[in-house]
N, C-alpha and C positions, 0 to 999 in steps of 0.2 A: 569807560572811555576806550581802554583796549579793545572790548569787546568788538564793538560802534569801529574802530578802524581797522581790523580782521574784516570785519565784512566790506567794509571801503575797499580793502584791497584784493579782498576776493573780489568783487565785483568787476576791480579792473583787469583782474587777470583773467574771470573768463570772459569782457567786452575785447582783451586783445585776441586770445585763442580765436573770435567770433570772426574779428576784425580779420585776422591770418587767412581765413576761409574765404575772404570777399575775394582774395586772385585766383584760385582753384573756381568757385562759381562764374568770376566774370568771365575767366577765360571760357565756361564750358556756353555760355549765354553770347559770347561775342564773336561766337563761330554764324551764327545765327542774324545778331542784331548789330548795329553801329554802337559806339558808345554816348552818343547822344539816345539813343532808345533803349538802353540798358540800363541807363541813370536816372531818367527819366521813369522809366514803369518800375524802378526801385524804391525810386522814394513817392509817387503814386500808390501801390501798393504797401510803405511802409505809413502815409498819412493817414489811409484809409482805416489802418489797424488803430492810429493813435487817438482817431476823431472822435467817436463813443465817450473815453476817459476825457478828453478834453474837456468835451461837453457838459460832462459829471461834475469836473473841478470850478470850469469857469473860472481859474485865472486866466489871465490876458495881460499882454504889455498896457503899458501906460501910455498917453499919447505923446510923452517927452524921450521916454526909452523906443519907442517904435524905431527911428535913427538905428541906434545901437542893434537892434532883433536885426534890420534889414540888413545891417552890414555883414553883420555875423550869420546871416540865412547866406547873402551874395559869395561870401566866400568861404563857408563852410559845403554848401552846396553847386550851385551851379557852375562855379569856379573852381574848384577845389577836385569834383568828383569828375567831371570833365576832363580835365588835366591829366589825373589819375588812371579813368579807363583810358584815353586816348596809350597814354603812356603804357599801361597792360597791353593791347591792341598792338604794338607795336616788340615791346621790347620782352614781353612774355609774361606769363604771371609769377615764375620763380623767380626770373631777375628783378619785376618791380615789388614784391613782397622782402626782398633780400636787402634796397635799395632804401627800405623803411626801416632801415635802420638809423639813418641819421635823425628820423625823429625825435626821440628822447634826448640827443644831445639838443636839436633846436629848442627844444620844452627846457631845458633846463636855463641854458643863455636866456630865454624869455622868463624864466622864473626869478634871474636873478636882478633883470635890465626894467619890467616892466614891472614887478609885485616886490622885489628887496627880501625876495626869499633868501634864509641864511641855512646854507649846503654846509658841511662838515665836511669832512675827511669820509667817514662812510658813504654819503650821498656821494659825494666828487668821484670817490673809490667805485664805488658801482657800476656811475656813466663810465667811466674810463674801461674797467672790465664789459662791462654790455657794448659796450661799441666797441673792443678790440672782438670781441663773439663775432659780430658783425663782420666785422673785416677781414678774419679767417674766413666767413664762409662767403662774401661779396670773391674776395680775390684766390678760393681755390681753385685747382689748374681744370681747363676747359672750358668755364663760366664766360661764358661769352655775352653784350650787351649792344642792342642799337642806342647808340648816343641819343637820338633825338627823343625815345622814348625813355631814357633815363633822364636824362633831365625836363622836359616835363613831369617824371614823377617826382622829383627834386623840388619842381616850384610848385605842385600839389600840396610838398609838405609846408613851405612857406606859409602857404593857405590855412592850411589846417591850424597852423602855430600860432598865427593871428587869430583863428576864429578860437583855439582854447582860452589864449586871453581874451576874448569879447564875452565867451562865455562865461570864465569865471568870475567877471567883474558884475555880470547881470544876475549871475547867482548871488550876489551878495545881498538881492535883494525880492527875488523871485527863486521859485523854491526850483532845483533840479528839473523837474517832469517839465514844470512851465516853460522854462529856458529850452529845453529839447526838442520838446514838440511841439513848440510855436517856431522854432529856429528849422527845423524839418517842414513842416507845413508853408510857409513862406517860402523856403528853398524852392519844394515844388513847384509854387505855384509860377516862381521865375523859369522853371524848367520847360513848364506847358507849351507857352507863347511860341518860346524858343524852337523846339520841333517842329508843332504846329506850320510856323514860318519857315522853316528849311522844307518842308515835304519830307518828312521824317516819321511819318507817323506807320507802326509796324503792322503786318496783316498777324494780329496775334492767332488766328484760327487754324492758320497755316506753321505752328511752332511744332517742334520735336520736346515729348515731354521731357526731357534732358532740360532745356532752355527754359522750358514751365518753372521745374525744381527749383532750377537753378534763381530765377531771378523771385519767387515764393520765399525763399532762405534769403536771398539778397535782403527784401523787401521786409521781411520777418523777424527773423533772426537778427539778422546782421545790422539791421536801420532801428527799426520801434522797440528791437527789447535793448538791443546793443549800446547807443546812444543814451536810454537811459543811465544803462548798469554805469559806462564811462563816467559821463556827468555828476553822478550822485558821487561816485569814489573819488573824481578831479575836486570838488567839493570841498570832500573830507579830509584828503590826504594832502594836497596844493600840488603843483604841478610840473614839482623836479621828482616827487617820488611816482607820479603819474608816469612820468615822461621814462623812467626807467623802467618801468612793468610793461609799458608798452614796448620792450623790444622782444615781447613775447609772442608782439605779432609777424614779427620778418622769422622768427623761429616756426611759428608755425607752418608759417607761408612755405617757409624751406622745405620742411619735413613732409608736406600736403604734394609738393614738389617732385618730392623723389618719391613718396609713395603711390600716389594715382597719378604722374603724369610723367613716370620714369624718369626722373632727371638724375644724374650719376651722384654717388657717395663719394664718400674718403674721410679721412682723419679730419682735416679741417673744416666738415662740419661741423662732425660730433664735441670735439675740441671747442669750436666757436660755441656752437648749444649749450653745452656746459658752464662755460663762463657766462652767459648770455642767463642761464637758470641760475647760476649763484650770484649773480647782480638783483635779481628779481627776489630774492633769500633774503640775501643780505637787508635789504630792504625794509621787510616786511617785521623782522625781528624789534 
């Protein structure tokens, strides 16, 4: 049983490290493309990877759960990542990876309001330490942010925090991979349309392979293996200790930040990082 939840929680710490790296690529991808064409050929390219195994398994929703998949495709995906790049696009990729920090707090109020999750002292003790992490390095000096892009990535997380509870109520009875990549797959294919009708659709022929990479790892990485790894550990472990490992992802975001896209240091990173790593510790123990 130990075992089985090491790996749960590995899982989600490196689905969030994965996760940290979506505003370093989008940013490098959205020099290039709109964020409707960025979202769009990410999860394109992450369906495409998933289709094969699909195939193989032959799960599929039910046709009383289909409700429940679309919701959870509608704002897990085209609602959700929309929002999200819009918000990177505007307000930069360190400021909205730093911004993702209130995630884990929203996960946890959902964990307690929606599933009667029962948090401790240690759990409460973690969010509280991971989100003051947050908040040293949201509010050290210079960090400058466009409102409009911050808070769209604010009602991203909204999205997201709905769609982890859609998800993990359909896991109750569909295995991880099935919940994933039927909820990815649908997402897309709301995406298609979508383009398609704006005149959005990109001249890929004509990309800098900077933007290739970039949205290959999007697609890859970060969507068909990522969404697994997440899922399976949200699963196993429920979704106050999820929501606290995921603030591994505005850390990395940070760190990816100041390392390839020069954003300035000081104390109340590392400060914040630290606490932000001993909430995720704490946790795992």
């Amino acid at each position: 049983m130990q075992s089985r939840k090491r790996l749960a929680l590995a899982a989600l710490v490196a689905a969030s490290i994965a996760w940290g790296a979506v505003f370093l690529f989008a940013a490098l991808a959205l020099r290039e493309l709109t964020p409707l064409q960025v979202v769009t050929l990410r999860f394109v390219i992450g369906s495409l990877a998933l289709l094969p195994f699909m195939l193989w398994t032959r799960e599929r929703p039910s046709r009383a759960d289909l409700p429940a998949f679309l919701a959870a495709s509608l704002l897990g995906v085209p609602v959700a990542m929309l929002l999200l790049f819009t918000g990177i696009a505007l307000a930069g990729a360190t400021v909205s990876a730093l911004l993702l920090g209130a995630f884990p707090v929203m996960l946890s109020f959902a964990a307690v309001v929606f599933d009667k999750e029962h948090v401790g002292w240690r759990g409460w003790g973690a969010t509280l330490a991971s989100t003051m992490g947050v908040a040293l390095i949201v509010c050290r000096p210079g960090q400058a942010a466009n409102w409009i892009g911050a808070l769209l990535v604010l009602a991203s997380l909204l999205c997201f925090t709905l769609w982890v509870v859609l998800s993990q109520r359909l896991m109750r009875r569909y295995s991880a991979f099935c919940v994933t990549s039927w909820v990815i797959l649908l997402g897309t294919l709301m995406l298609l349309p979508l383009m398609l009708l704006t005149g959005g659709t990109p001249k890929l022929s004509g990309l800098l392979p900077a933007t290739w990479l970039s949205l290959l790892a999007l697609g890859l990485a970060c969507t068909a293996l990522t969404y697994q790894l997440w899922n399976w550990g949200l699963k196993e472990v429920g979704t106050h200790t999820s929501g606290v490992m995921g603030n591994l992802e505005p850390l990395t975001g940070a760190l990816l930040g100041v390392t390839v896209l020069g954003e300035p240091t000081g104390a109340a990173l590392w400060a914040g990082g630290a606490l932000i790593l001993l909430a995720a510790v704490s946790v795992s123990l």
